[in-house]
Structures are given as structure tokens and as C-alpha cells.
C-alpha positions, 0 to 999 in steps of 0.5 A, a space after each residue: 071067444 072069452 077072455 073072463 071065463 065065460 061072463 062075456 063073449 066075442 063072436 067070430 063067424 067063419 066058415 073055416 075049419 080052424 080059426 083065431 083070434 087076438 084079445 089086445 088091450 090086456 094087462 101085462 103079468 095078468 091071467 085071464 081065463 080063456 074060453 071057447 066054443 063054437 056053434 053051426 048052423 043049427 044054433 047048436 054049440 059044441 062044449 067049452 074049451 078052457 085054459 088059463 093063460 097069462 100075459 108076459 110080463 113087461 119089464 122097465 127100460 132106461 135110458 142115459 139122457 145126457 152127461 156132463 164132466 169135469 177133470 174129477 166128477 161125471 154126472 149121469 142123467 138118466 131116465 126110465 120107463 116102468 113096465 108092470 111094475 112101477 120104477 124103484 130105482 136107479 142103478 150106475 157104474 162107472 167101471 162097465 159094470 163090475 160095480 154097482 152105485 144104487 139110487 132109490 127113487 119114484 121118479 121117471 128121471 134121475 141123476 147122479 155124480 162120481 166123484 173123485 174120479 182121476 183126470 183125462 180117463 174114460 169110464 164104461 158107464 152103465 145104467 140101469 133100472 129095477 122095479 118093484 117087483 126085482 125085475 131089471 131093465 136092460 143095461 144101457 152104456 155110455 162112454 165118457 171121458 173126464 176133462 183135463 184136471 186144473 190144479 197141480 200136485 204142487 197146489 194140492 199139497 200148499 191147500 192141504 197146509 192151514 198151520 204148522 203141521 196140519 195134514 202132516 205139513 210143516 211150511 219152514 218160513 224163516 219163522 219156523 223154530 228150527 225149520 229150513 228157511 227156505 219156504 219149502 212145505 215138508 212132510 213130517 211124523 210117523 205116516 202122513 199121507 203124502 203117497 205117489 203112484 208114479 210110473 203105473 197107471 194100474 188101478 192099484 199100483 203097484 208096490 215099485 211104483 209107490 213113492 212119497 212126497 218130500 215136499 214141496 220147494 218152490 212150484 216143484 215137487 219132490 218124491 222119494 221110493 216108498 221103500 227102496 229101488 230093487 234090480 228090476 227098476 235100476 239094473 244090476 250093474 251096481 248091485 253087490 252080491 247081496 239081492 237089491 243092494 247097490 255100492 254108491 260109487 257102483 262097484 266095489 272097486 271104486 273108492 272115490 265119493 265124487 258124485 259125477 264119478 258114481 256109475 250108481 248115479 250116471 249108468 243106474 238112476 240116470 241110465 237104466 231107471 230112466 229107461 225102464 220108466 219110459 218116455 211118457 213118465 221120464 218127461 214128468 221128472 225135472 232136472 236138477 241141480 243136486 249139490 254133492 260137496 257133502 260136508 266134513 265128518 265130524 261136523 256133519 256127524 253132530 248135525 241136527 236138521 238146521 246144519 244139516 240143511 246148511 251144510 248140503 244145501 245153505 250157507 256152508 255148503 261146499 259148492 260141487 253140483 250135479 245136474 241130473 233128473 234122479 239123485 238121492 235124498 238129502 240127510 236133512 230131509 231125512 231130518 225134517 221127516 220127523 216131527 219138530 220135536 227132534 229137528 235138534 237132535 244131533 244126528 239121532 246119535 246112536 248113543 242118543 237115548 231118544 233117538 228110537 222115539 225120533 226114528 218113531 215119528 218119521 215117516 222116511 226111516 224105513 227100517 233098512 239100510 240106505 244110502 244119502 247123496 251126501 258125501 264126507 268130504 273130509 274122507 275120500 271114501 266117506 259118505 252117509 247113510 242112514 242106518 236102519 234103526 234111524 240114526 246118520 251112520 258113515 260109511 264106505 263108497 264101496 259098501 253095499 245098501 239099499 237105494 230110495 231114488 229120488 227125483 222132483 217133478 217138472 213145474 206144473 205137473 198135473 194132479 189126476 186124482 188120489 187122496 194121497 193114502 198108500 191104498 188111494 196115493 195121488 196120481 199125475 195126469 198124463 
């Protein structure tokens, strides 16, 4: 036998009819030209059989040596093995491999960190290794779950504040021209990014579980429907006849603006909304005391975002309180959502030649119709809305308009993840 075509040659003698022999030692992905003959008694040899045959080639192998985490990262060591080829690089998923991260390197072992993962959640990871020459290792796994985060949304959002409006954020300290006193850090301007996923655990969420930030009051924090509440979420037990509208006392019958008296509020926001939220994410939300006295009409009519403030929630209020987990937002956080500028614009009056610019450069005007807990307390029937070009409008309890529930998360709540964009919002860890 020959493995070279003939130049050298190994003998086998034997007396059989058949025979076989192994070349071991050879190259992987390498043709050799075998040769063979044989030879009797005599000394003579039959002719030469030829054939090229080429050894398999031996692809790479990966391993995963080890894996550290944190609340928000998962570091990967991995190592490998080249096969004919030499090792050109690495390759990680963190989703079971249905997306790839790629890292060139010639080294035998290698490493790499996710980041900005979501806290207390498992991830598929996957390794694997190509080499030179496009040829794939196998897929190695392993699963691993991230740790529980340290940091609450609440922190996150007072990190994000270096000065007045950094990252949209405004800190109303009794120094704030205009500002609320109340050493809240609010959200203003046209689309900060102060989105929520809430309710949804989806790795997009969902457009009914997308909320946005108030603010932060004390160690809690505050969270209104990005858009507004539809049937779906709350029932339809106020709705009116137009599709995912709802009356504010809950029918159209009622006629009162007490608060407590609101099957909006008792039976929909605090009954059925609940409900459909589930246990698990109804815990994550605190209950509050909503002040609902509201405040006269023709004062509060006038009212910049200062006596706005005053009159719902400082030092004229009218003392009537609700506690409840959800209500709905208050017209001076409608106010301080714009930026400063027009924290003294008297109602973004219709009549208001800058009203539109105010509108413009807040982030809660929504271009729709929606209710504020704030009644009219000089008219039975009376409360507030805002209208859907942006200025405070009056209006009947027994009107019908969109909802945005809004509610404040329990103290310490977790953050999971997110940088708080609409496509990427902020998650609470679970």
C-alpha cells in the first residue's frame, strides 16, 4: 500500500483473498493518492490500483467555561478547539440564537459581556465558534439568569437630574422660579424620555401597557397612560356611546363631581382595571390619597402651574381626599409637563396667543380630549379636562371623554431594565 502515489510503500503479507489496511497519522482536509498491488509467490506483482481519496475535514469545538452576572449584564467565558482550520472567532446570543454578537480574535479562549440586560430574567445563551476557513463549531448552551437589580426606578429617575432640565428633568425645590416647592423631580418638554412598560413583560410592549413618568414625589413614583385607557383595560360600564370614551361620574345619569361618588373611579379604575392588571402588577401600585375638593371656577380657570398646584394639592386646597390605588392626574401636573417658559400661563387660555407653542412643548398634551381629577367645586356638576388642543376646558360630569389612569408606584419599587425611550421604556422588576 501507498499513501504518496507510489514513492513509498507499506507491505502487508497475507494469505487471504481480501485484505485492508489503515494510513493513521494523516491531515485532516488533505488528498492523498493511494496506491496498491500485491505480489505472489513468484515475486510477481499484479498492476497498480490508483484512487485519490481525501481526509474529512475536522471542524472546531466551543465550549462555555464559566459565566458570571449581575442584576443588568452576563459575562461569557468561552473556549475553543480549532480543527483544520485555525480559530477566527467567537460567536454569542443571549436569546437561544436567534441573534448573533460576533468577536474576532486568534485566541484559544475568550470572553464577552451583555449589557443592559433586564433584572431576575433568564437568557438561552449560546456559543459558538468559526474558523478560517467559514467552518462552524457546534452550538454550545447554557442558561443563566440575571441577579436581582439594586437600584429603584426612583433612583434612576434623581440620577438622571445634574441641573435644571438635564434629561428633561426639573427638581421644583423652593428655589425653582415658578416650580411646585415640593421637592418633586418632574418631567417637562415636548418628549422627554420618561416611558414605562407596565403591566407587560413582552419584549416589545405593548401599546396599553406603555405609561410615562410624572414624576418622582418623595421615594415614589408617579405614572400616567401614554395615550389614553380603552374598553379593554377598564370595562365598559362608564363608557358612553362613543368607542373608549367614559363619563367621569360613570353614566350619564349621574350629575354629582363628588369623587368617592364616581363609579369611573370605584367600579372601572379601581375595580375592573385592577382586575385585568392582575395581582403580581396591582401590588407594584400604592395606594394613595388623591385630593379631589378641586378648587372654584373662575379662579381655577385663570390658574397658572404655581396656583394650580395650590389649589388641588398646597395651601388653598379644599380639604376632601380620596384613597384609592388609581385616580387621575392633576391639571398642575398637566402644567409643569411644559417646560418652564409657560409655568405662568394662566390656563393655556384659548384665547391665549401662545397657548399652541405651550401645548407644543408638552410632553402630556396628547391631542385628545381627557379627563383630570380636578372638580369645580363652585359647580355641582363642574370639573376639568384638558381640551384636546392643550388649554384647561370645563366641562359636565356626565360628558364623555378619554381616560389616562394614573397611579404611583409603591416605595422601592425595582428597576429591571430600559433607558426609558418609547421603543426601550423602563421596566419594574418583579
Amino acid at each position: 500500500y501507498s499513501k504518496d502515489g507510489g514513492s513509498n510503500w507499506t507491505t502487508q503479507t497475507s494469505t487471504s483473498t481480501t485484505n485492508s489496511y489503515t494510513f493513521s497519522g494523516l491531515t485532516s482536509n488533505t488528498s492523498y493518492s493511494i496506491r496498491v498491488k500485491v505480489v505472489d509467490n513468484n515475486n510477481r506483482e499484479s498492476s497498480v490500483y490508483s484512487v485519490s481519496v481525501t481526509t474529512d475535514y475536522v471542524n472546531p469545538t466551543a465550549s462555555i467555561t464559566s459565566t458570571s452576572q449581575t442584576s443588568n449584564s452576563i459575562t461569557v467565558n468561552a473556549s475553543a478547539t480549532k480543527g483544520s482550520s485555525n480559530i477566527a472567532k467567537y460567536m454569542y446570543s443571549k436569546d437561544g440564537g436567534s441573534t448573533w454578537t460576533t468577536s474576532t480574535t486568534t485566541a484559544t479562549t475568550n470572553s464577552y459581556t451583555f449589557n443592559n440586560l433586564f433584572s431576575k430574567t433568564n437568557y438561552s445563551i449560546r456559543v459558538k465558534v468559526v474558523d478560517s476557513s467559514g467552518k462552524e463549531s457546534t452550538v454550545v448552551s447554557k442558561s443563566v439568569t440575571t441577579s436581582a437589580s439594586t437600584t429603584t426606578l426612583a433612583a434612576k429617575v434623581k440620577s438622571l437630574y445634574t441641573s435644571q432640565g438635564s434629561n428633561g428633568i426639573y427638581y421644583h425645590t423652593s428655589s425653582l422660579a415658578n416650580g411646585a416647592g415640593d421637592n418633586s423631580y418632574r418631567y417637562a418638554g415636548a418628549n422627554p424620555n420618561n416611558y414605562v412598560c407596565f403591566g407587560s413583560t413582552a419584549s416589545t410592549c405593548p401599546s396599553a401597557n406603555l405609561y410615562r413618568i410624572i414624576g418622582v414625589f418623595g421615594d415614589q413614583v408617579k405614572l400616567i397612560h401614554a395615550t389614553y385607557a380603552t374598553t379593554a383595560e377598564i370595562g365598559t360600564e362608564a363608557q358612553s356611546t362613543t368607542a373608549n370614551t367614559f363619563y367621569w361620574s360613570g353614566s350619564s345619569s349621574s350629575k354629582d363631581n363628588t369623587w368617592s361618588k364616581s363609579t369611573l373611579n370605584t367600579r372601572s379604575l379601581n375595580g375592573t382595571f385592577l382586575t385585568n392588571l392582575g395581582t403580581t402588577w396591582t401590588n407594584k401600585i400604592a395606594t394613595t390619597t388623591w385630593n379631589v375638593g378641586g378648587g372654584p371656577y373662575i379662579e381655577m380657570r385663570s390658574l397658572n402651574a404655581k396656583t394650580a398646584y395650590d389649589y388641588e394639592v398646597g395651601a388653598n386646597k379644599i380639604s376632601a381626599t380620596y384613597n384609592a390605588k388609581i385616580g387621575l392626574p392633576y391639571l398642575n401636573e398637566y402644567y409643569y409637563a411644559s417646560t418652564p417658559t409657560y409655568w405662568t400661563y394662566p390656563g393655556y387660555d384659548e384665547n391665549e396667543k401662545d397657548y399652541r407653542e405651550a401645548t407644543a412643548s408638552n410632553w402630556m398634551s396628547i391631542k385628545k380630549n381627557y379627563w383630570s381629577i380636578s372638580r369645580i367645586s363652585s359647580i355641582s356638576d363642574g370639573v376639568f379636562r384638558v381640551y384636546y388642543t392643550g388649554y384647561i376646558a370645563r366641562s359636565n360630569v356626565f360628558g364623555y371623554f378619554e381616560i389616562r389612569p394614573t397611579f404611583n408606584l409603591v416605595s422601592g419599587a425595582k428597576l429591571s431594565g430600559g433607558s426609558g425611550t418609547q421603543s426601550d421604556p423602563y421596566r419594574i422588576e418583579l
